[in-house]
RODO-2510 file (C-alpha; in nm, 4 decimals, decimal comma):
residues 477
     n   res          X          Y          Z
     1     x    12,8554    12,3709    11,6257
     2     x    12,8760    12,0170    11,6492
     3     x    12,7932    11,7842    11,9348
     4     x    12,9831    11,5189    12,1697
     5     x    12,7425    11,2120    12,1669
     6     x    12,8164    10,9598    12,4400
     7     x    13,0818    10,7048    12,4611
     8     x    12,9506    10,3518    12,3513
     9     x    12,6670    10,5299    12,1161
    10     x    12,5809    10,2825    11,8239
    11     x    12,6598    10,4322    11,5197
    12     x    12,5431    10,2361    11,1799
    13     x    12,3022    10,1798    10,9290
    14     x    11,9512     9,9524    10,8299
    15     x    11,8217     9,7275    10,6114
    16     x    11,5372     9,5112    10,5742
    17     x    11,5790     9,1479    10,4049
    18     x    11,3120     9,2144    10,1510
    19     x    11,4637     9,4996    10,0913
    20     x    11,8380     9,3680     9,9854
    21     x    11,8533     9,0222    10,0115
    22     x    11,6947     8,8656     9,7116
    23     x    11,7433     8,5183     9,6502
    24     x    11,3642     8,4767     9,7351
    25     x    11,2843     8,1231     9,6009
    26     x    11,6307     7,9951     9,7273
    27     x    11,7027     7,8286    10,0818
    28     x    11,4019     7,6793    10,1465
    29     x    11,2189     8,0134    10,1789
    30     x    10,8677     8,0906    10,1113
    31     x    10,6684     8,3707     9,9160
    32     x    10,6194     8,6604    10,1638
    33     x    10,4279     9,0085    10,1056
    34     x    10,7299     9,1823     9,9376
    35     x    10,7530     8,9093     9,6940
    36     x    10,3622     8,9825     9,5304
    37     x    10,4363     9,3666     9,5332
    38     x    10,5525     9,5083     9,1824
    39     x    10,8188     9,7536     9,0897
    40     x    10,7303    10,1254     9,0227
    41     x    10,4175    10,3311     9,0050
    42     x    10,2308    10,0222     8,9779
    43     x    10,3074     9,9256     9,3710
    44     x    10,2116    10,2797     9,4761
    45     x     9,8929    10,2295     9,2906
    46     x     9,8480     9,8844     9,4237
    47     x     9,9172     9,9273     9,7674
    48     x     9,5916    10,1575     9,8425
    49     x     9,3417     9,9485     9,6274
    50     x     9,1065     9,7443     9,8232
    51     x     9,0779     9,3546     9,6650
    52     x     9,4829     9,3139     9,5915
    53     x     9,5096     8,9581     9,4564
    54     x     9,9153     8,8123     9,5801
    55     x     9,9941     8,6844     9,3053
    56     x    10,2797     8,7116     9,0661
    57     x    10,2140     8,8433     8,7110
    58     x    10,5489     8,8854     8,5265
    59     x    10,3927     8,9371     8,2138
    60     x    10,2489     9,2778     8,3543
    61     x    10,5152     9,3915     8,6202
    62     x    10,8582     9,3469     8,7505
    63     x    10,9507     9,2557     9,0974
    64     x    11,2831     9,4340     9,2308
    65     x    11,2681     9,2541     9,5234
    66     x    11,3266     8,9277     9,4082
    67     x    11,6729     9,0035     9,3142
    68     x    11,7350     9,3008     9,5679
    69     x    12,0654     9,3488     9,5807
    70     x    12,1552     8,9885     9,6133
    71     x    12,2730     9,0637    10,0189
    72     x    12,1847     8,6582    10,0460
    73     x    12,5246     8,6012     9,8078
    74     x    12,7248     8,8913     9,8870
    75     x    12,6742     8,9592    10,2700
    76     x    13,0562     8,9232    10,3352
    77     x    13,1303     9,1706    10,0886
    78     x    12,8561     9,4155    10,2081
    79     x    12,9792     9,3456    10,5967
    80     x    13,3204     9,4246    10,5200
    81     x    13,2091     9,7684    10,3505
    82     x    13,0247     9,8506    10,6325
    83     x    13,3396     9,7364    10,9139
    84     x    13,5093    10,0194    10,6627
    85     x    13,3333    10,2570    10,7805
    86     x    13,3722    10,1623    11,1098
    87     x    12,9449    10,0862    11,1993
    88     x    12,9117    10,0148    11,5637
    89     x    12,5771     9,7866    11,4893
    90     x    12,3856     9,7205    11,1772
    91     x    12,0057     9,7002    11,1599
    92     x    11,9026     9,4349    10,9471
    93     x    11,5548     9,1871    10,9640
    94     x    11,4820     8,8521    10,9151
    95     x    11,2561     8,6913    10,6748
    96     x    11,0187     8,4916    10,8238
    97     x    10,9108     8,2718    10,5432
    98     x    11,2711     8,2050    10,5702
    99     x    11,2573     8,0320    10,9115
   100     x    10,9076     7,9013    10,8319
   101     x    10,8437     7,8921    10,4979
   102     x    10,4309     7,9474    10,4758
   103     x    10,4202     8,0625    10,8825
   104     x    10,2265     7,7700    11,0141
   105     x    10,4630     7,4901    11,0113
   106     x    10,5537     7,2926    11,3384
   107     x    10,8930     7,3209    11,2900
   108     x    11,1523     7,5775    11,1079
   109     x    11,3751     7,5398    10,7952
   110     x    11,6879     7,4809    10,9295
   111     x    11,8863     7,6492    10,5806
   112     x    11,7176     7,9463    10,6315
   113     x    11,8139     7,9601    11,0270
   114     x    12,1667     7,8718    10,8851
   115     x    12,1838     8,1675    10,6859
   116     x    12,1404     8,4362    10,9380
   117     x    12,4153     8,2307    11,1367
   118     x    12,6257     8,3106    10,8723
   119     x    12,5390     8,6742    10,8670
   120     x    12,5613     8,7102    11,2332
   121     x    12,8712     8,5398    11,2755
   122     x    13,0081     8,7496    10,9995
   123     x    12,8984     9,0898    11,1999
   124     x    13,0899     8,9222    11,5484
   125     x    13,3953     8,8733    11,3021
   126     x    13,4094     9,2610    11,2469
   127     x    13,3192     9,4041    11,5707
   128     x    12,9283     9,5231    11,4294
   129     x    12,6385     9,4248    11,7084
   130     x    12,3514     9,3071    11,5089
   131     x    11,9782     9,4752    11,5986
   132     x    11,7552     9,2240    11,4148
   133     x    11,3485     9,3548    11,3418
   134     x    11,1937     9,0601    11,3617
   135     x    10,8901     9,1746    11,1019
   136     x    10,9671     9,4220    10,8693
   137     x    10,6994     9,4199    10,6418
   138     x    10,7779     9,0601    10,5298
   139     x    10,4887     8,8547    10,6630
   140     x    10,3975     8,5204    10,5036
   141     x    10,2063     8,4945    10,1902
   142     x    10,0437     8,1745    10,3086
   143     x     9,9526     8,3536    10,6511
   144     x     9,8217     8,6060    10,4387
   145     x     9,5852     8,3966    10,1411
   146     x     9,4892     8,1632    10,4137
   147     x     9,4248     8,3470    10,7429
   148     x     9,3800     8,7419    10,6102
   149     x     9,6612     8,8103    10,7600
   150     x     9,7153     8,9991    11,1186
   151     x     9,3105     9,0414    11,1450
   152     x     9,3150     8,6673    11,2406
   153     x     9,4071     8,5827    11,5633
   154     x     9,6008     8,3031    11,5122
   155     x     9,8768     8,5004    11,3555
   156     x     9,9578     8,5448    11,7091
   157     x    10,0458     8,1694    11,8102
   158     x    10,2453     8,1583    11,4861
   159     x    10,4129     8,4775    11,5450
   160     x    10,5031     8,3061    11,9117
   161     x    10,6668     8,0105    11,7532
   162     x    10,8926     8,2530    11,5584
   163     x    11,0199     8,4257    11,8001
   164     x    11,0722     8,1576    12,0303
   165     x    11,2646     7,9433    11,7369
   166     x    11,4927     8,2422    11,6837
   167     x    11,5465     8,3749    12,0538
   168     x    11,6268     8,0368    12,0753
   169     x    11,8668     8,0210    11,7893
   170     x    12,0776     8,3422    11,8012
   171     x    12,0406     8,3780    12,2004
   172     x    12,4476     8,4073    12,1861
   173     x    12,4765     8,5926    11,9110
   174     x    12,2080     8,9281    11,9144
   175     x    12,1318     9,1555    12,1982
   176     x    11,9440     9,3972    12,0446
   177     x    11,5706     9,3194    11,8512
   178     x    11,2975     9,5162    11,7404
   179     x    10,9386     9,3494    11,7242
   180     x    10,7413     9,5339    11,4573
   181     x    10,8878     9,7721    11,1990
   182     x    10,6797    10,0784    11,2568
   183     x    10,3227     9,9843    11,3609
   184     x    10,1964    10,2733    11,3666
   185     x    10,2098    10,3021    11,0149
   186     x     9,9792     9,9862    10,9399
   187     x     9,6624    10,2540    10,9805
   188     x     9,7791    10,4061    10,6587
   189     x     9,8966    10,1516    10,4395
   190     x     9,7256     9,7976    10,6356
   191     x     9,8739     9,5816    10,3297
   192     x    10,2202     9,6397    10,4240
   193     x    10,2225     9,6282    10,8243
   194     x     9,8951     9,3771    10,8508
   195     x     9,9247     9,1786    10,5648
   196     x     9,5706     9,2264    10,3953
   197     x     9,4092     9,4327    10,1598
   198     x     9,1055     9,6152    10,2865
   199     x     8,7839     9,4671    10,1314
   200     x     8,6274     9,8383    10,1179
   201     x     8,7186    10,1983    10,2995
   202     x     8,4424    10,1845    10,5506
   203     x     8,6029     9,8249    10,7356
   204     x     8,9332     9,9708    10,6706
   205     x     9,0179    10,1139    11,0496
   206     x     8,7803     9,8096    11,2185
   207     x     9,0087     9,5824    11,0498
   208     x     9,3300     9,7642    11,1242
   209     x     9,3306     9,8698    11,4812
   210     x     9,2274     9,4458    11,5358
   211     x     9,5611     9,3612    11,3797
   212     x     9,7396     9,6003    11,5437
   213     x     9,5575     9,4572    11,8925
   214     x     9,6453     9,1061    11,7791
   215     x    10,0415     9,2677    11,7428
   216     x    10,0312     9,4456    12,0262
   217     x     9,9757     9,1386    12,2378
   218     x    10,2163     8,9324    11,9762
   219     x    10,5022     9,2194    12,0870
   220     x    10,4499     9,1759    12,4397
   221     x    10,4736     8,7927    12,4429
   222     x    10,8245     8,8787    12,2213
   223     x    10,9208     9,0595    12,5000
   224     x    10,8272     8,8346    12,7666
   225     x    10,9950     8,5328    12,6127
   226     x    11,3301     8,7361    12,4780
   227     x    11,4027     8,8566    12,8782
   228     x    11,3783     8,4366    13,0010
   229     x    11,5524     8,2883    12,6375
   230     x    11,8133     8,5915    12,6778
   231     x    11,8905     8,7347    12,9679
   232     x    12,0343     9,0806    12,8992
   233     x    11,8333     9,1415    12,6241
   234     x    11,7295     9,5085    12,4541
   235     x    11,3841     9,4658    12,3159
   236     x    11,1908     9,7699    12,1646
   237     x    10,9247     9,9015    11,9427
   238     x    10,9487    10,0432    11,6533
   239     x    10,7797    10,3517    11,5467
   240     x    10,7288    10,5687    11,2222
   241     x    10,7483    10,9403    11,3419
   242     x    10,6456    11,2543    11,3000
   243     x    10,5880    11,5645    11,4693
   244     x    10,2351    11,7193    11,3665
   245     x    10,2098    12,1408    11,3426
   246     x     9,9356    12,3173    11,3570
   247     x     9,9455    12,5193    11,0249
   248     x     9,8633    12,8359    11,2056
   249     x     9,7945    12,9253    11,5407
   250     x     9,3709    12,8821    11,5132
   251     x     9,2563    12,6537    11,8068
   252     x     9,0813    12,4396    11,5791
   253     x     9,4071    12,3852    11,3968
   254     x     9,5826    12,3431    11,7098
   255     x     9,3500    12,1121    11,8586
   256     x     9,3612    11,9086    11,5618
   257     x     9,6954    11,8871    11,5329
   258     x     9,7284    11,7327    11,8799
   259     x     9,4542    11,4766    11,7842
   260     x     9,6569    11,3459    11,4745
   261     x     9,9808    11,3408    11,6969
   262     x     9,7682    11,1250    11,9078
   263     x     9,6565    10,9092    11,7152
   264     x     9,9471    10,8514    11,4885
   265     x    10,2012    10,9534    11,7391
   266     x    10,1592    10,7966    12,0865
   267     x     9,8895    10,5510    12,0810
   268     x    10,1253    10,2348    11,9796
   269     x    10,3860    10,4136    12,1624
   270     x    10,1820    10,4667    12,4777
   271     x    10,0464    10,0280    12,4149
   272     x    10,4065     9,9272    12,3797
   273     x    10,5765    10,1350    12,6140
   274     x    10,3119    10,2188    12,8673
   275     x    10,1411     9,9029    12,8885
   276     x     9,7731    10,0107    12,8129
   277     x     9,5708    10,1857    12,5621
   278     x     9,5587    10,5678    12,5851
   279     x     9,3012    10,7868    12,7674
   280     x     9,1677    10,9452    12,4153
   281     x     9,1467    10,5765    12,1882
   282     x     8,7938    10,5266    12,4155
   283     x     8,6403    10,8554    12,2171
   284     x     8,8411    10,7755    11,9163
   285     x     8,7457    10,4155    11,8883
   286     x     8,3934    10,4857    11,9834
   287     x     8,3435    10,8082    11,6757
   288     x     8,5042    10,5799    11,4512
   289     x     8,2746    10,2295    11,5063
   290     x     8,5944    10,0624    11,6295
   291     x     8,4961     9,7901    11,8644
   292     x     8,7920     9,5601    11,9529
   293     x     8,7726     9,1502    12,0502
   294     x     8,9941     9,1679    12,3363
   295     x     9,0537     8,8172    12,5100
   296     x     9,1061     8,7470    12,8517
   297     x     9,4570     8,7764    12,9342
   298     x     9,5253     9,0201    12,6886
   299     x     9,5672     9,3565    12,8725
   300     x     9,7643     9,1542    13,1390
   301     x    10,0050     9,0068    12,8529
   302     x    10,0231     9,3737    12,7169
   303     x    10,1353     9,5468    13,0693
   304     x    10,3385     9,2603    13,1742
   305     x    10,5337     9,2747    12,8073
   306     x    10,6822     9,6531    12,7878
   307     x    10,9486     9,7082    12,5800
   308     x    11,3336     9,7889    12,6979
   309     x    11,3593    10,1055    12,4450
   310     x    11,1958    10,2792    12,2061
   311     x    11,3265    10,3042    11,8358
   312     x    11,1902    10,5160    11,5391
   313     x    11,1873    10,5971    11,1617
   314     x    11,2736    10,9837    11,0851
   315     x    11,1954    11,1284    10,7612
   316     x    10,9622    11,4488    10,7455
   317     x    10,6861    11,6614    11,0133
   318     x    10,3644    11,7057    10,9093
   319     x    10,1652    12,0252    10,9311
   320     x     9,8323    11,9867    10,9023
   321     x     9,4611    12,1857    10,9461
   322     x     9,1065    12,0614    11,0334
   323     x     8,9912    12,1655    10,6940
   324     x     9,2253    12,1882    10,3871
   325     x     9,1434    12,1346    10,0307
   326     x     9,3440    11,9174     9,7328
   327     x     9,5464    12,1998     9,6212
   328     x     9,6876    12,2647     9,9443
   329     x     9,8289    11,8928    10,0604
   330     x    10,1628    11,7854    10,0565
   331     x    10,1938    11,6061     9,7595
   332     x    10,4763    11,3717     9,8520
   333     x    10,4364    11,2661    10,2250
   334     x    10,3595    10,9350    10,3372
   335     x    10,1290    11,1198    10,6000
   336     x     9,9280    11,3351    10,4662
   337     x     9,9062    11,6976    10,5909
   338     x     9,9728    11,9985    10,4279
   339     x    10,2454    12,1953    10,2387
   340     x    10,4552    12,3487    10,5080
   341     x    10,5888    12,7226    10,3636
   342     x    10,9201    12,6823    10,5391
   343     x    11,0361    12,3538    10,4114
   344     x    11,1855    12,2614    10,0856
   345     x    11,1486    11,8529    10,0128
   346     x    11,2963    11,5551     9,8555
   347     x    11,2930    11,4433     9,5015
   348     x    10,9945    11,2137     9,5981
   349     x    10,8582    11,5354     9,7258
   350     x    10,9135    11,4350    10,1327
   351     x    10,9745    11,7465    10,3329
   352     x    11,3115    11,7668    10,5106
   353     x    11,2657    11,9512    10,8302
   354     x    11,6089    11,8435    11,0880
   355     x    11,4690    12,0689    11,3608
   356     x    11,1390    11,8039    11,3198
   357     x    11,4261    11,5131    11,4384
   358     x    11,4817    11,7231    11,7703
   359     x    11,1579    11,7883    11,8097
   360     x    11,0587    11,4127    11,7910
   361     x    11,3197    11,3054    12,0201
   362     x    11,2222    11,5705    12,2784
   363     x    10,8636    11,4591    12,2433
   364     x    10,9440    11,0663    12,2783
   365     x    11,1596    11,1325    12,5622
   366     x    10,9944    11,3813    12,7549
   367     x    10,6648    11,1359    12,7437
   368     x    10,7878    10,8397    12,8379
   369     x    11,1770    10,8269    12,9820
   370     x    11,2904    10,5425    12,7799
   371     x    11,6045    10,4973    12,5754
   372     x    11,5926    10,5599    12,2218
   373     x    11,7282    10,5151    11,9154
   374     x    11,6525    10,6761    11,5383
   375     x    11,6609    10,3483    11,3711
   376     x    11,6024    10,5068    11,0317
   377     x    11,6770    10,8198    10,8326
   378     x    11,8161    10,9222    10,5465
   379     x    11,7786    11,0640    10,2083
   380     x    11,6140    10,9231     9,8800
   381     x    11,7725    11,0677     9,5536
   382     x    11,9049    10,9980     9,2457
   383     x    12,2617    10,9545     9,2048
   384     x    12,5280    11,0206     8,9262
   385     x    12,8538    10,8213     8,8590
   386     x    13,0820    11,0585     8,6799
   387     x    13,2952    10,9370     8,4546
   388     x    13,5691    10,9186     8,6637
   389     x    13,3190    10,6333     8,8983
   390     x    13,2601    10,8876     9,2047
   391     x    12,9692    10,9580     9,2768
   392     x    12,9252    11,3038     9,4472
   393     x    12,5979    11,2895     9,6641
   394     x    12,7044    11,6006     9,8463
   395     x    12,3682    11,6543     9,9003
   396     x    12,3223    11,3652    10,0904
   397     x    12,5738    11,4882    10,3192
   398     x    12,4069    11,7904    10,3968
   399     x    12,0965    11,6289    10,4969
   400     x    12,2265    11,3701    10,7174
   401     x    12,5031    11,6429    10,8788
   402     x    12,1587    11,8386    10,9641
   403     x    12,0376    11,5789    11,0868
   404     x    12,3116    11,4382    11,3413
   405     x    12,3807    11,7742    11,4573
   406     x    12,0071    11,7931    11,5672
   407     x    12,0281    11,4906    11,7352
   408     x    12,3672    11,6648    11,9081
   409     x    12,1183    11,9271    11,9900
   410     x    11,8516    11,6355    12,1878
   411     x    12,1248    11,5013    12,3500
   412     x    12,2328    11,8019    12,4940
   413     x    11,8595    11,8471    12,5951
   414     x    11,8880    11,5877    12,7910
   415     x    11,7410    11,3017    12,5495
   416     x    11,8777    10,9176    12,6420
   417     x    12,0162    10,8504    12,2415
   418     x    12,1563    10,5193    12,2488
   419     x    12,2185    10,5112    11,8819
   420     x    12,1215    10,5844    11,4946
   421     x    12,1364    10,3533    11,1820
   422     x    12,1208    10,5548    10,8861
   423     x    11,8413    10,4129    10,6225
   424     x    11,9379    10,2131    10,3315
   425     x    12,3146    10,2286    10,3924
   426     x    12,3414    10,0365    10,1128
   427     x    12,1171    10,1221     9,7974
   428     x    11,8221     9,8844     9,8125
   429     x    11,5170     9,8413     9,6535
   430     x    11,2252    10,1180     9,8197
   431     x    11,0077     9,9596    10,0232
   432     x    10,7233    10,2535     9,9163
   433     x    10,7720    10,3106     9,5073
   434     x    10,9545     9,9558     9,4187
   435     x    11,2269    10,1123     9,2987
   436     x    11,6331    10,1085     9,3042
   437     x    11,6437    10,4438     9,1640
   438     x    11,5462    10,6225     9,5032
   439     x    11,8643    10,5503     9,6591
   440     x    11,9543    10,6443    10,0287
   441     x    12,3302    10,4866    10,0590
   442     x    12,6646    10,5626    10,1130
   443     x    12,7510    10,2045     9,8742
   444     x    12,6146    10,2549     9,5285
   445     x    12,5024     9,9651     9,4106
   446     x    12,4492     9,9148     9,0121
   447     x    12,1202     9,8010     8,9653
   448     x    11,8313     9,9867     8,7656
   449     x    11,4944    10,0149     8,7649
   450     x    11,4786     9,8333     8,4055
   451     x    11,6440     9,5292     8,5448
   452     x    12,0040     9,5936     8,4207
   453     x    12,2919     9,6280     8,5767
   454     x    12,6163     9,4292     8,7440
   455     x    12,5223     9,4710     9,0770
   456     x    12,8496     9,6050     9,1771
   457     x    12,9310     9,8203     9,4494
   458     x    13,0885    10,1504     9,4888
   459     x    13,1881    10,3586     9,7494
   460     x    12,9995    10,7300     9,7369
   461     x    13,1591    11,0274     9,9049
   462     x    12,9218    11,0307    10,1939
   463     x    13,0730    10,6778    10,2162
   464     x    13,4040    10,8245    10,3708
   465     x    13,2388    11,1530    10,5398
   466     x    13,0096    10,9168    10,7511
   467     x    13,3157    10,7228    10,8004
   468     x    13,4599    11,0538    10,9685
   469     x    13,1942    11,0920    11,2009
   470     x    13,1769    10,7650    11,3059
   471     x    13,5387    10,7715    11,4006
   472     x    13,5271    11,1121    11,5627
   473     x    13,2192    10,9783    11,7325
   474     x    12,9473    11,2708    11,5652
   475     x    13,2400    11,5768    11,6250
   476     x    13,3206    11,6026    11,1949
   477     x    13,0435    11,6842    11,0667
***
């Protein structure tokens, strides 16, 4: 049975500029993380090695990203596609190293601050509100080499200058921002969220839970200065999430389930939207040698700096057990865990589980009685054009019509929703394997993992069924 959602709810999809835009030596812009990071296995490989060097090799690997999908050339086109389907707002980020090219400068590069004028005055054109992450994996390479990234504390006055210079800028032209794409997923993979490669296992969660301080305080100064530069503004966090099972009912399973929901779960969340660190990071911090330089001012900044809303990634649960061995873990998910009997999973081996969606939105809302939003969601698969040029991703459908009607189900709970951007609504390169062949869209774009390919687009059939729910407002599903 399908769901009413509320009148005004923000229907759309996401992006992320390193993700889609390409054009990365064009514009003034500078080398950011996404630019270093190779195509295919290799970036899966290279992503959890300590000692990762930033530079470019093209002799040994391809970069995807620096083409994308060439959004930096064909935005209008891609913006009228997406008016087609009738998207309410459209999650996209901006490259820093486009505004300042190495992240240090005194003052910004005025064509790359140009070009998201152009993109957000193309947006007003059609009607699409614009929710803009202002770091989405995309931090400058110079910050990076130079400073170790978000470890060093002056990432934070740099960080400041950003945001003011683009508050600043778009002030008339975007409401709704996001500070950090899912920090709670820096833990796990510190290159992409922090910007540095851990020197050796045993530093690894000293070094992380510092940057994360360092952005913690960095978000709540975003805040702070987005509510005077625009009044009105919708500021929020952004969170990767999922729900953590016990794999049976043991205590010890159960207990240890709760800890990882925790710790992955609620301890940005409860920084971000609470104002302070958690009750159980004392214990946590202290069993794991954690010992944070916290500067005067800091907890102040953090309480004073909570966000409007909370927004979050969707794509799998995790069920998990104090002790487990090799054979028994989830081979595909990001998170780690274990294979979960009831749940069949993706072609990158990512468990779909739509109940998990409720459940998360039940869990965020019931804990902390903010607004949210699923920000990103979707499905990565490989797609077919038939001869004919459709392209039949009915299975797409499926998963994203389980999906919505879950988040029918939340709503009906009780949940505040304000909104949901599909992920990837236009194939992009993957953020996690480097690749174009995991594609998530409802616009098929041709471009292939061997570099070939015209880069047109095409519309798939979920194109016009999410076109149906938009415009029925989530009843046609």
């Amino acid at each position: 049975m399908t769901k009413r959602f509320p009148e005004g709810f923000l229907w759309g999809g996401a992006t992320a500029a390193n993700q889609l835009e390409g054009a990365y030596q064009e514009g003034g812009k500078g080398l950011n993380l996404a630019d270093v990071l190779p195509g295919g296995k290799a970036r899966l490989q290279l992503l959890g090695q300590p000692g990762f060097d930033f530079e470019i090799d093209q002799s040994k690997y391809t970069y995807p990203n620096h083409e994308a999908i060439d959004f930096y050339h064909r935005y209008k086109e891609d913006i009228a596609l997406f008016a087609e389907m009738g998207f309410k707002v459209f999650r996209l980020s901006i490259a820093w190293s486009r505004i300042f090219p190495n992240g240090d400068e005194l003052e910004p590069n005025e064509e790359g601050l140009a070009f998201y004028d152009r993109v957000f005055d193309e947006l007003n054109k059609h009607g699409i509100e614009p929710l803009v992450t202002i770091a989405h994996y995309e931090t400058p390479l110079h910050l990076i080499k130079e400073y170790g990234g978000w470890r060093n504390r002056e990432l934070v006055g740099f960080f400041e200058r950003y945001v003011r210079t683009i508050f600043t800028r778009y002030k008339d032209k975007v409401k709704y921002w996001l500070t950090f794409n899912e920090i709670n997923g820096a833990t796990h993979m510190p290159l992409l969220g922090l910007g540095f490669s851990p020197e050796k296992e045993e530093t690894r969660l000293q070094d992380s839970f510092q940057g994360l301080h360092h952005q913690f305080v960095a978000s709540a100064q975003a805040v702070k200065i987005g509510h005077e530069i625009i009044p009105g503004s919708q500021i929020g966090c952004m969170l990767i999430y999922a729900p953590v099972y016990s794999y049976d009912s043991n205590p010890v399973n159960l207990m240890h389930a709760r800890q990882e929901a925790d710790i992955f779960n609620f301890l940005c969340g409860d920084v971000q939207v609470r104002g302070e660190y958690p009750y159980f990071a004392k214990r946590y911090f202290k069993e794991n040698n954690i010992a944070l330089e916290i500067q005067e001012g800091d907890l102040e900044t953090i309480k004073e700096g909570t966000v409007d809303f909370i927004s979050f990634s969707y794509y799998m649960s995790r069920t998990d057990k104090k002790e487990k061995t090799a054979e028994e873990m989830g081979a595909g998910n990001l998170i780690g865990g274990v294979k979960n009997p009831f749940l069949k999973a993706s072609d990158w081996g990512w468990e779909i589980d739509p109940v998990g969606l409720r459940i998360s939105l039940n869990e965020l809302y019931g804990r902390y009685q903010k607004p949210l939003m699923v920000v990103e969601n979707g499905l990565g698969a490989y797609d077919k054009v038939e001869e004919d040029g459709s392209i039949n991703d009915d299975y797409r459908i499926d998963y994203l019509r389980e999906h919505i009607d879950q988040m029918g189900e939340a709503i009906e709970d009780g949940v505040n929703l304000m909104g949901y951007t599909s992920w990837g609504c236009i194939d992009l390169v993957s953020a996690s394997s480097g690749e174009y062949s995991k594609r998530y869209g409802f616009i098929y774009v041709d471009k292939h993992d061997d570099g070939t390919g015209t880069l047109d687009r095409k519309r798939k059939k979920s194109f016009y069924w999410y076109k149906g729910v938009i415009s029925s407002n989530g009843e046609n599903l």
